[in-house]
Structures are given as C-alpha cells and as structure tokens.
C-alpha positions as CSV (number, residue, x, y, z in Angstrom):
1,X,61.5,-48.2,161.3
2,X,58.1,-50.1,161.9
3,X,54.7,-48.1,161.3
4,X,55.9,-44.9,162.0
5,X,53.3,-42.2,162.3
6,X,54.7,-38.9,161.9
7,X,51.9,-37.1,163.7
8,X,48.9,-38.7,165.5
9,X,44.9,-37.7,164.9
10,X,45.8,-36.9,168.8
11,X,48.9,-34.9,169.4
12,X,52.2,-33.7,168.0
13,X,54.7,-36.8,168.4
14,X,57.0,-35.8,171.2
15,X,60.0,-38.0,171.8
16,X,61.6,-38.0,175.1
17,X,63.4,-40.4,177.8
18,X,62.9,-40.3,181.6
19,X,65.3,-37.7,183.2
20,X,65.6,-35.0,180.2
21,X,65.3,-31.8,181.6
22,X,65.5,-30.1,178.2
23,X,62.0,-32.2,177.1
24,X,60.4,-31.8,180.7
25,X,60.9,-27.8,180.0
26,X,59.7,-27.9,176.8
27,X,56.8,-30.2,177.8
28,X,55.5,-27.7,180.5
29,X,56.3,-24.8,177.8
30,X,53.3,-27.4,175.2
31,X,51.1,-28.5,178.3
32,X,50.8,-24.4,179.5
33,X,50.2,-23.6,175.8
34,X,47.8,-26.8,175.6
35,X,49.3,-28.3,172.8
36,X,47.9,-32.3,172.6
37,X,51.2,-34.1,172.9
38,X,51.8,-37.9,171.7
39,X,54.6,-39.0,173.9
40,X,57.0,-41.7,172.8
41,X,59.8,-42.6,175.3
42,X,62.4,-43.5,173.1
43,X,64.0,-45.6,176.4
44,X,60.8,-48.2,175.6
45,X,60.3,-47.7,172.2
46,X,63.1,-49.1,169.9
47,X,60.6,-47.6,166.7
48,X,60.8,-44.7,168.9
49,X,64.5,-44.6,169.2
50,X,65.1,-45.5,165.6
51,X,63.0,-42.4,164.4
52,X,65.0,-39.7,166.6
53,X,68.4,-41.3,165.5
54,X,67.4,-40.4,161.9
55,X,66.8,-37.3,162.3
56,X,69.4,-36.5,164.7
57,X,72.6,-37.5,163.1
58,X,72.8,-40.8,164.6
59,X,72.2,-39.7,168.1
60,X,69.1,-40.1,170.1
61,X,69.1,-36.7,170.9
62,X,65.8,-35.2,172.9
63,X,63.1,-33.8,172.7
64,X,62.3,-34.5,169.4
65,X,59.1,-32.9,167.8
66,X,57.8,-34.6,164.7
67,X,54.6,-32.1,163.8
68,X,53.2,-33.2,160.2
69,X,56.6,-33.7,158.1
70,X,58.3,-31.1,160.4
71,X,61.1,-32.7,162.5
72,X,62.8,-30.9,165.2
73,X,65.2,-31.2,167.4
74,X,65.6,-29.5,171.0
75,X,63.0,-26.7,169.7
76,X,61.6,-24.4,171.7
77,X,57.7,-24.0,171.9
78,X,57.0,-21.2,170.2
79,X,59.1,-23.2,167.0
80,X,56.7,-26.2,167.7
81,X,53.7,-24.2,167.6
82,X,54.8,-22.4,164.6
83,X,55.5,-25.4,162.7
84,X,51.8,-26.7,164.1
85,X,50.0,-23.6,162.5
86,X,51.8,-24.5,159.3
87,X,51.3,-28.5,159.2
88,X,48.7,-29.4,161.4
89,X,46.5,-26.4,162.6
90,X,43.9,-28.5,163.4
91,X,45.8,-29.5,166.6
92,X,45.8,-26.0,167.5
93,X,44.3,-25.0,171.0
C-alpha cells in the first residue's frame, strides 16, 4: 500500500464504492451527526482498495472507517463516533 494515511487533518477516512447502500446509510447517519468525512472510493483507488482488503480478510468489504489507528468494518455511527472521541477528538463536531 502506497502513502497510506490512516486519518486525514480533514475527516475520518471512509471507504466506499458507488451503489453501497450499507455506506450511503452510514454516510447520512456521519453527515446528520457532522462528522468531516474523507471519502475514498475504493472502485478508483487501487491504494484505497488495497487498505480495505487488509483489514477485511481479503475482501473489499464496505464501508470501512479508518479513525486514527481504529479500523472498522460496516460500523454503525455511534461506533464511529465513539472510536473518534477516543483517537481523534479533535474531529469532533
């Protein structure tokens, strides 16, 4: 994996690919809660891609949350936003 950034200064890293209902829900669950989100569609992004397949077992399995050195997969918001108050509260809204 090339330059991978766990979290941006910007947003919690948020991997998705187009037509996921499971990462639009949780993404409306973040925007309502105004979490800063740093999307990476893993469809574009072979880096992207790479990342989710190692912390998923192999599979590109999304949404995936990387929030400091917290990686999740398929979390709800309220696990993303506890995981934020613990590695990143600075992103906090």
């Amino acid at each position: 994996m090339a330059d991978y950034t766990p979290t941006s200064d910007t947003g919690v890293s948020f991997y998705w690919r187009p037509g996921c209902p499971f990462c639009m829900s949780l993404e409306r669950s973040l925007n309502k809660a105004g979490v800063p989100l740093d999307k990476r569609n893993i469809w574009d992004d072979p880096d992207a891609a790479a990342f989710v397949r190692s912390v998923a077992d192999g599979n590109e399995t999304v949404p995936t949350i990387a929030v400091g050195s917290t990686f999740m997969v398929n979390p709800s918001g309220k696990q993303v936003i506890k995981a934020m108050a613990e590695q990143t509260p600075h992103l906090l809204p």
